[in-house]
C-alpha positions as CSV (number, residue, x, y, z in Angstrom):
1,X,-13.4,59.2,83.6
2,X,-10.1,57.0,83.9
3,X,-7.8,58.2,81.3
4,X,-7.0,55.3,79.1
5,X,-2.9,55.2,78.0
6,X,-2.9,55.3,74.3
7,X,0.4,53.9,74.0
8,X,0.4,50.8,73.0
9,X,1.6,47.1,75.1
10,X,3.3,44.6,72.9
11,X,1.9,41.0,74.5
12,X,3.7,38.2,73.8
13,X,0.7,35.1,73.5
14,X,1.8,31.6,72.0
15,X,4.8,32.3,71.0
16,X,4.5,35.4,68.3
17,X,4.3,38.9,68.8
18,X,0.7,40.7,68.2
19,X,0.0,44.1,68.6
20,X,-3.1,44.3,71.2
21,X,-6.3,46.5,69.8
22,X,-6.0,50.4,69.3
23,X,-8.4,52.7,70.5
24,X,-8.5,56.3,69.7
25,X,-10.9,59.0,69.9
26,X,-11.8,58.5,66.3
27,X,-12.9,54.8,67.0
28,X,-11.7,51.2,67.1
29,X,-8.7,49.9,64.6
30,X,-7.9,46.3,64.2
31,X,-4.4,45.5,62.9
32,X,-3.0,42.1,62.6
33,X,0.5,41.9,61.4
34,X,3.0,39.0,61.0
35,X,5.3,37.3,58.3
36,X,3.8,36.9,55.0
37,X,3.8,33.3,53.1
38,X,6.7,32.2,51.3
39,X,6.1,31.6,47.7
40,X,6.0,28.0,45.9
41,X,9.6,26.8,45.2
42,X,10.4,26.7,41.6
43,X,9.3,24.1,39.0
44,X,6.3,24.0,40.8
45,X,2.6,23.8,40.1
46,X,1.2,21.3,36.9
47,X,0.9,22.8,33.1
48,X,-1.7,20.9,31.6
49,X,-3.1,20.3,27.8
50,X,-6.6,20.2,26.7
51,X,-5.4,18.8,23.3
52,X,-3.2,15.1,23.6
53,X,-3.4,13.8,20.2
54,X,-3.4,15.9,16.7
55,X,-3.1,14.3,12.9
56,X,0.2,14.8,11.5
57,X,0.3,18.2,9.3
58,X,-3.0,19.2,10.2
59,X,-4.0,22.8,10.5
60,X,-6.2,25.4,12.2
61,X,-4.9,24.4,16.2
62,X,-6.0,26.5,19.0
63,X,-4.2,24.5,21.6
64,X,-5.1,25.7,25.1
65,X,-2.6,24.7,28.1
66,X,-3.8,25.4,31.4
67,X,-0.9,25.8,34.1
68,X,-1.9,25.4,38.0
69,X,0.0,27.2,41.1
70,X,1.3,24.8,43.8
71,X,1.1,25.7,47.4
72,X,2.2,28.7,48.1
73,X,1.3,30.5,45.1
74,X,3.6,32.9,42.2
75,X,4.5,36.3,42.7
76,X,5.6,38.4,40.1
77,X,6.9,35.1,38.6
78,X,7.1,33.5,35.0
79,X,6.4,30.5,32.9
80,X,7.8,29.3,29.7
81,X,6.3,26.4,27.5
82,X,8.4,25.1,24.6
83,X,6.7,24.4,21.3
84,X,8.4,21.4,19.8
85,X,10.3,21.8,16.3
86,X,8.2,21.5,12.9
87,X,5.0,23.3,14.9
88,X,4.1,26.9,13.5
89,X,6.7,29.2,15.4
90,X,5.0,31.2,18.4
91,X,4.3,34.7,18.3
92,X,2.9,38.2,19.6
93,X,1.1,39.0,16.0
94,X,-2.2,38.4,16.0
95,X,-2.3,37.0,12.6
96,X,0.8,34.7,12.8
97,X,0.0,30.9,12.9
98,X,1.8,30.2,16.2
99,X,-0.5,33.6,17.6
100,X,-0.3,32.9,21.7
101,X,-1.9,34.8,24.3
102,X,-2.0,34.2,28.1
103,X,-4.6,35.0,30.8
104,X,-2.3,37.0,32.6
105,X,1.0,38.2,32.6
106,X,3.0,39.6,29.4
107,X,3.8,37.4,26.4
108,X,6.7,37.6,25.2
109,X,8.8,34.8,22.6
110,X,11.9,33.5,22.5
111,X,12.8,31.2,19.2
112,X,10.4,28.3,19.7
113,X,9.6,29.5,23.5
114,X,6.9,31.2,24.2
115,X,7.4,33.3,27.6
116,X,4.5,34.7,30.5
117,X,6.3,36.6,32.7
118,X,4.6,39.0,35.5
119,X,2.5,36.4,37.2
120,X,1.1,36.3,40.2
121,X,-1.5,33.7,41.4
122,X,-2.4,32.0,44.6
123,X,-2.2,28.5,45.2
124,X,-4.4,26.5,43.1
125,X,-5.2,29.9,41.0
126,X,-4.5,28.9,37.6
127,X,-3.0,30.5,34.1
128,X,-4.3,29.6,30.4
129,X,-1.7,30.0,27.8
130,X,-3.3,30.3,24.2
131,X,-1.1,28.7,21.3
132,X,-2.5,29.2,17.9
133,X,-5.4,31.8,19.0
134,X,-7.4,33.4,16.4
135,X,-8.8,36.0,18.7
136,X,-7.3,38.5,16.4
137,X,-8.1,36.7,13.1
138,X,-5.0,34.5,12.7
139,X,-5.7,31.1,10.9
140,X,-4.4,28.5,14.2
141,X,-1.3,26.6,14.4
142,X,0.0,24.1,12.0
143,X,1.0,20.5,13.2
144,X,4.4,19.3,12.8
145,X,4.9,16.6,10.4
146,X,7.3,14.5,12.0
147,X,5.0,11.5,13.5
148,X,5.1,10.4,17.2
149,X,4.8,11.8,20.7
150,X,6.1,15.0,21.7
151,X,6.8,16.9,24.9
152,X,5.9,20.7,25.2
153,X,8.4,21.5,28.3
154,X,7.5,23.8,30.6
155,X,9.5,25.6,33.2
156,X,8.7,27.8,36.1
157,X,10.0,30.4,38.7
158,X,8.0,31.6,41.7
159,X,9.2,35.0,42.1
160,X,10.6,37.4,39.7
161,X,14.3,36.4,41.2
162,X,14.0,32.8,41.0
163,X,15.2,30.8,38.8
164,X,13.6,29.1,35.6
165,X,13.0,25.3,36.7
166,X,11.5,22.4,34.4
167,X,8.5,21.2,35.7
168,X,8.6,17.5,37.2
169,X,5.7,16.4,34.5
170,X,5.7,18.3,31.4
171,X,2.6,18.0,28.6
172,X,2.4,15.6,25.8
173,X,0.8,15.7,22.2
174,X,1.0,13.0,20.1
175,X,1.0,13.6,16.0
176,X,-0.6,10.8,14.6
177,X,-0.7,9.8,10.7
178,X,-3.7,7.7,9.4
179,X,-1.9,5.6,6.2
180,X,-3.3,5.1,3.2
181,X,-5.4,2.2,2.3
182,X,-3.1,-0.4,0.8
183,X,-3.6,-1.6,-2.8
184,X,-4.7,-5.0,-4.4
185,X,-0.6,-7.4,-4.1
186,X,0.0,-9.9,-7.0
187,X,0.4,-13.4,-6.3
188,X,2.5,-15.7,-8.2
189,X,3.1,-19.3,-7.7
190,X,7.1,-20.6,-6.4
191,X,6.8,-24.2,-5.8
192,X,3.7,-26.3,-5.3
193,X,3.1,-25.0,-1.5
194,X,4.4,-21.7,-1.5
195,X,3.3,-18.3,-3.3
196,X,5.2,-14.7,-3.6
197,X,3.2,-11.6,-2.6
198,X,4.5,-8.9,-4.1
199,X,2.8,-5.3,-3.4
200,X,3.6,-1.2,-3.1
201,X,5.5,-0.4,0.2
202,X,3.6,2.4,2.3
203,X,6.5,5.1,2.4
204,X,5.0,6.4,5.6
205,X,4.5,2.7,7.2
206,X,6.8,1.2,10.0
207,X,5.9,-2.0,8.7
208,X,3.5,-4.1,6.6
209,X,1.7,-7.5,7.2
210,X,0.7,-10.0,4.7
211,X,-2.3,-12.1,5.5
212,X,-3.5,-15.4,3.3
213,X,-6.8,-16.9,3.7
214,X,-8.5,-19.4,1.9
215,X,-10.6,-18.6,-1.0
216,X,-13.7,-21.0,-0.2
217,X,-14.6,-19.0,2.9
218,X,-11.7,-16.3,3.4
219,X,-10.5,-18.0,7.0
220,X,-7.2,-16.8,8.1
221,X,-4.1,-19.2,7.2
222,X,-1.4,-17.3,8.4
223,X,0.3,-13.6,8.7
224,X,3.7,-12.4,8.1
225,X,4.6,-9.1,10.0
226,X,7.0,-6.4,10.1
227,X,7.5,-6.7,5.5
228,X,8.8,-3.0,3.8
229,X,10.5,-4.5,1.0
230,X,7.3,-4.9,-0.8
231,X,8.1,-8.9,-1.6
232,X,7.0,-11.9,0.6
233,X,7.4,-15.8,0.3
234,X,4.8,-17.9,2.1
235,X,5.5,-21.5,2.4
236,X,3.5,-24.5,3.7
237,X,0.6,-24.0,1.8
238,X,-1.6,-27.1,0.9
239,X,-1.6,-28.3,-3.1
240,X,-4.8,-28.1,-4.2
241,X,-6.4,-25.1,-1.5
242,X,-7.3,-22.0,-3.4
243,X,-6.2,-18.7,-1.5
244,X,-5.7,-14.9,-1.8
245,X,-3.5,-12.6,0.1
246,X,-4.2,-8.9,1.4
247,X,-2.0,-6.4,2.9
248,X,-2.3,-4.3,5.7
249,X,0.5,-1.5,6.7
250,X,1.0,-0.6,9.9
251,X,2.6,2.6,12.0
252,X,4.9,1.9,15.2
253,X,2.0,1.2,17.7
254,X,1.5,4.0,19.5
255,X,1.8,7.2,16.7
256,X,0.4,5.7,13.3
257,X,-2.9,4.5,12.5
258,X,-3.1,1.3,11.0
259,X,-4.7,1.5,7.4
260,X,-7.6,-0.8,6.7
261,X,-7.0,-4.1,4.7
262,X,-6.9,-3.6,1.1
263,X,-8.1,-5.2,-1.4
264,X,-7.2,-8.4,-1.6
265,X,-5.2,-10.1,-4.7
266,X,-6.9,-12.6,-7.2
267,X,-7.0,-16.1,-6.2
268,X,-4.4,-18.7,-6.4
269,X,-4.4,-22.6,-6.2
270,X,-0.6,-24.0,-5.8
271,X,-0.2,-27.0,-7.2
272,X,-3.2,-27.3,-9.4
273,X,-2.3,-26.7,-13.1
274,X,-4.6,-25.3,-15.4
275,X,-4.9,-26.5,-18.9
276,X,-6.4,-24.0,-20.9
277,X,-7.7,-24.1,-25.0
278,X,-6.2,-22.0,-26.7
279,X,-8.6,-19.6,-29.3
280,X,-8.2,-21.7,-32.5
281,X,-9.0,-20.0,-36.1
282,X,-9.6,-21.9,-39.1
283,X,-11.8,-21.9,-42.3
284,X,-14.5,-24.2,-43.6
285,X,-13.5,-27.3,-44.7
286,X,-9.6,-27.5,-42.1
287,X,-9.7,-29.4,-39.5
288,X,-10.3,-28.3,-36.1
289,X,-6.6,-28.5,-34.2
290,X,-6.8,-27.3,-31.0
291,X,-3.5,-26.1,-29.1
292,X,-3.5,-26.3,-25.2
293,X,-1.5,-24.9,-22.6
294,X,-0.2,-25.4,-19.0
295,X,-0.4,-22.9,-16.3
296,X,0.5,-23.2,-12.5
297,X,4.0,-24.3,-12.8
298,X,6.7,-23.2,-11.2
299,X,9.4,-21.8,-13.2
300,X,12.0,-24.2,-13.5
301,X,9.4,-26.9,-14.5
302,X,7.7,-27.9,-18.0
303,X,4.4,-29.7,-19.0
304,X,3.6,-31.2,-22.2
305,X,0.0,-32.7,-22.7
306,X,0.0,-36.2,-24.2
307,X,-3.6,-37.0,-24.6
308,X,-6.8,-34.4,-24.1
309,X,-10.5,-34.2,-25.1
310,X,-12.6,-31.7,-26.2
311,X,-16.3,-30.7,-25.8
312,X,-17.7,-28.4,-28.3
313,X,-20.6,-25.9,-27.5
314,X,-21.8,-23.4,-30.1
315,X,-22.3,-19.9,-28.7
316,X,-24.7,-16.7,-30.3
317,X,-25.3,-16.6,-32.6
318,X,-24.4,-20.4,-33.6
319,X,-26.4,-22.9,-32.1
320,X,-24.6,-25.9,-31.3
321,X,-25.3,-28.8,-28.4
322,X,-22.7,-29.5,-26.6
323,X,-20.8,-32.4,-28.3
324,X,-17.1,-33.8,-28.3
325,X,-17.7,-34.3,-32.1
326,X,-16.1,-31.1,-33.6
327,X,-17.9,-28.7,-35.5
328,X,-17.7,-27.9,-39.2
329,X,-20.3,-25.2,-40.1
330,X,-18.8,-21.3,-39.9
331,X,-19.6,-20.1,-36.5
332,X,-18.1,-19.1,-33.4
333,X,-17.8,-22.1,-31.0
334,X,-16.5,-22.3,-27.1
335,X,-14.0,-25.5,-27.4
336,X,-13.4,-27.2,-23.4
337,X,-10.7,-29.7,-22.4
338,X,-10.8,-32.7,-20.3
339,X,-9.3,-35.7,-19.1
340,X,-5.7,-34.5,-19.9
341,X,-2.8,-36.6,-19.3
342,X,0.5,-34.3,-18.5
343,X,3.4,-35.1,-18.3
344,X,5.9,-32.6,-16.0
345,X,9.7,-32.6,-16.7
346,X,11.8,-33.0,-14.6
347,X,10.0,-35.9,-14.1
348,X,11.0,-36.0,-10.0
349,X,8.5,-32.9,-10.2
350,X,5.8,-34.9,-11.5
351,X,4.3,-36.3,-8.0
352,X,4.7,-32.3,-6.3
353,X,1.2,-31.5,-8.7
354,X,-1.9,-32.5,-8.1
355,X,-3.5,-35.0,-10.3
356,X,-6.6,-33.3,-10.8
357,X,-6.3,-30.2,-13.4
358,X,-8.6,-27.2,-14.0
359,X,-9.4,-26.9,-17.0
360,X,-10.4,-23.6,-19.0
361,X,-12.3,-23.4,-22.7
362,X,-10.6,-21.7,-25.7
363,X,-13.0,-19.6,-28.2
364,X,-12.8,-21.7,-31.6
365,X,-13.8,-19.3,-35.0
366,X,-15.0,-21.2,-38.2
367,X,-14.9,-18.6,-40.6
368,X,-16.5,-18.6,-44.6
369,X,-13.6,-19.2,-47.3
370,X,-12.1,-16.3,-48.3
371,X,-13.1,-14.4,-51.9
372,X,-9.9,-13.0,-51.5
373,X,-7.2,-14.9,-54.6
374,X,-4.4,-16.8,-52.9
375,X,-1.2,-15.5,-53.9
376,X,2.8,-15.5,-52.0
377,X,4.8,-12.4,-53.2
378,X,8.0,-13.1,-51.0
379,X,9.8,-14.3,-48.2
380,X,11.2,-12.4,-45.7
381,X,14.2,-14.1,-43.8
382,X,15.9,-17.0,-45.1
383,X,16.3,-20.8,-43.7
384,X,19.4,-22.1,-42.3
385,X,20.8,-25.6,-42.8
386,X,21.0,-27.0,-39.1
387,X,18.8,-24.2,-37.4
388,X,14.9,-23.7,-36.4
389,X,14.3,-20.0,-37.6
390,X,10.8,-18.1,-38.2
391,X,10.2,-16.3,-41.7
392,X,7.4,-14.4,-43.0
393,X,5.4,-15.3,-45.8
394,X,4.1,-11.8,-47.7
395,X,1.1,-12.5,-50.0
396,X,-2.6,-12.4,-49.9
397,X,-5.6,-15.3,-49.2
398,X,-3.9,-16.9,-46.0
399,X,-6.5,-18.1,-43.8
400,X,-7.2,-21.2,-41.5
401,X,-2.7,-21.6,-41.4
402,X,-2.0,-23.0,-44.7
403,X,0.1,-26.2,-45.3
404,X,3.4,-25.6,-46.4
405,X,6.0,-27.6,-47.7
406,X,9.7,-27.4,-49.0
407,X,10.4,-28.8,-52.5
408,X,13.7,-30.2,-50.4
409,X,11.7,-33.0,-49.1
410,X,12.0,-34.2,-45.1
411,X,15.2,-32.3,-45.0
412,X,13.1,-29.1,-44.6
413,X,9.9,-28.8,-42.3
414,X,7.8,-25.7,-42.1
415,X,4.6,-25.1,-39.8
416,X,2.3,-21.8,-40.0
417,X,2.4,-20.5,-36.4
418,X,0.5,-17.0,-37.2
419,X,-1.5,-16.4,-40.2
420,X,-3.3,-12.6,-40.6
421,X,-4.9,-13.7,-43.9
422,X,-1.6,-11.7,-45.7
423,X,0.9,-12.4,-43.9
424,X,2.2,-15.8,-42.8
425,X,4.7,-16.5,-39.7
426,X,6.3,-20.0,-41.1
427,X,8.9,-21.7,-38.5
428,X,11.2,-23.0,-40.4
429,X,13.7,-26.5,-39.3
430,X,16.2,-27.5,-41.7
431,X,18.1,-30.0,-41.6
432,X,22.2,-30.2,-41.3
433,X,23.8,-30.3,-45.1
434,X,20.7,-29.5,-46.7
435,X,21.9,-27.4,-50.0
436,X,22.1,-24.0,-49.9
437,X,20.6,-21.7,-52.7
438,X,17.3,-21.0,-53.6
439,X,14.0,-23.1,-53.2
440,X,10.3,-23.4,-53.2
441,X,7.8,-23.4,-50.5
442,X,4.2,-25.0,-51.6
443,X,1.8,-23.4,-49.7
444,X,-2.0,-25.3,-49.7
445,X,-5.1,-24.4,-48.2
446,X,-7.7,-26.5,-46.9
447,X,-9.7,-26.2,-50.0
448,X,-7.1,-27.5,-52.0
449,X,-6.1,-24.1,-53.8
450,X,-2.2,-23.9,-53.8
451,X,0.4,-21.1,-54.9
452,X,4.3,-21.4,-55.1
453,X,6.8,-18.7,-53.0
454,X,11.1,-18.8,-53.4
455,X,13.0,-18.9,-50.8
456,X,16.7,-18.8,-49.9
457,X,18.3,-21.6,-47.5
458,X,21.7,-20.9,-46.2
């Protein structure tokens, strides 16, 4: 048999060098040699995040980030990923917060960094860094609180020589912060056609929008964005519409939840006034003087009522028809004004308010005559020539606000404006060079019963 040479020919075929097949007694050995592939360059490959959105201060994150090798693959290389400030602060210890483990390689942290280094993967091979892991019993990462998006950057080398390079795309987690629904604003009235809505500023909102709609079927009027202070003026409202307002607060778009719509405020009619009874008290046998007042004015203007009329209705346990005759008999009575004629100073005001009114019913008490003896003990106070001032009137028997008068004639006027049955409020007008010293008040009840009280007049 041919003896075969057993040292080997180097062949040259398409340009590279191969060594040709070996053949020894033992058998047949293939061997293929050549370069081998370069690795990725740095600040390769993609890092990835399973988790993009997280509520701010929330607790228990596992937050898993999945980085990919690029072409060419790492070799004994590293990655480091960033954990933004305010985030639980990574960590080897199982039980720490910020716990992180990797899929392979050695962990390893540096302040807020956390560092993989030893990894080798082919292209497309991929690593899974851990952040927050409770594999060893830790209780997951806390979310920072400050609110918005943040990037976790990542950086990269190839090789264990190369150099650390930030990745071209970088993950991002947002911390969001749902706000607190908004409370109930007030409404008040400015002029005829505009209100001010006033309501608690949402310390965690970027902004805050007030929304009116009408009361009759809560359509939308108009919105006014972008409000902290906490105070808004809406103009161009239409006298006579009824509306409410609610208020919404609002994050910066992207990193706040909006809050839902609060409650909304209690209704408001601009430009309508209201004249309301006021609750009247007297005793058998007084007549019934009813006081009313005007609401819905703005407040630089005044109203005075010229001419009113009153319906009467009897409520439980009286039983009275409704009637504009007043009543007499003791009971407890509901007393409701109409056709009211107002007059609003300064008169140039007059024409801004609707001519139409609302008008609301005062509670009107007849009460039994009191057993109880009428007597005055003192005054408390004094008058003063050329001065309105209020005394008090200390004494016992006072109901349904006596009649009092001065024993100094028309110089002196005096009208009950609170009467608790022993004490009497008594506004007091006197006029200028009325004499000074001491006088008498004479104070009467409806019944006719009458008692004497001293008082001093400066």
């Amino acid at each position: 048999m041919e003896q075969i040479n057993s040292r080997p020919k180097v062949l040259r075929t398409l340009g590279r060098w191969v060594l040709p097949l070996l053949l020894t007694a033992s058998g047949l050995v293939l061997g293929v040699a050549g370069p081998a592939s370069a690795a990725a360059a740095n600040g390769t490959g993609t890092m990835t995040a399973k988790t993009t959105s997280v509520t701010y201060g929330s607790t228990g994150h596992v937050l898993t980030f999945t980085y990919t090798a690029a072409t060419g693959g790492v070799s004994n290389g590293g990655v480091h990923l960033t954990v933004p400030s305010g985030w639980s602060a990574p960590s080897t210890t199982g039980t720490s917060a910020g716990y992180t483990t990797a899929s392979t390689g050695t962990v390893s942290v540096d302040g807020q960094t956390v560092v993989v280094l030893g990894v080798t993967l082919a292209a497309g091979a991929t690593l899974t860094v851990n952040y927050g892991s409770k594999a060893a019993k830790g209780p997951g990462a806390t979310a920072s609180t400050s609110v918005g998006a943040a990037t976790w950057i990542t950086t990269e080398k190839s090789t264990s020589g190369g150099t650390e390079t930030t990745l071209a795309k970088s993950p991002v987690i947002t911390v969001t912060q749902t706000l607190a629904t908004p409370a109930a604003p007030s409404v008040s009235l400015v002029t005829p056609s505009s209100i001010v809505v006033n309501f608690t500023p949402n310390v965690d909102a970027q902004s805050s929008t007030v929304t009116i709609r009408l009361a009759k079927d809560g359509s939308f009027v108009k919105a006014v964005e972008g409000n902290t202070s906490g105070t808004e003026t809406i103009t161009g409202l239409t006298p006579g519409d009824a509306y409410y307002a609610t208020i919404t607060s609002v994050g910066n778009g992207t990193d706040y939840f909006t809050s839902a719509v609060g409650a909304h405020s209690v209704v408001i009619t601009p430009g309508v006034l209201t004249i309301a009874a006021r609750a009247t008290n007297v005793t058998v046998g007084h007549p019934v003087d009813i006081v009313v007042v005007v609401t819905g004015l703005t407040a630089t203007d005044r109203a005075t009522v010229t001419k009113d009329t009153f319906t009467y209705t009897g409520v439980a346990p009286t039983v009275y028809a409704t009637s504009s005759i007043a009543p007499s008999a003791v009971g407890t009575y509901l007393a409701l004004p109409a056709n009211a004629t107002v007059v609003v100073t300064p008169s140039t005001d007059q024409g801004v308010y609707a001519t139409t009114y609302n008008y609301s019913a005062g509670s009107l008490v007849i009460s039994a005559l009191s057993k109880v003896p009428l007597h005055a003990s003192s005054v408390v106070g004094g008058a003063w020539a050329g001065r309105t001032v209020d005394v008090t009137i200390i004494g016992t028997g006072f109901f349904g606000q006596p009649r009092i008068i001065s024993n100094m004639g028309r110089g002196t006027t005096a009208r009950v404006i609170h009467d608790t049955g022993k004490r009497l409020t008594v506004r007091v007008s006197v006029r200028s060079g009325t004499p000074r010293g001491v006088h008498v008040f004479r104070i009467t009840l409806g019944n006719g019963k009458s008692c004497n009280v001293h008082y001093s007049q400066f």
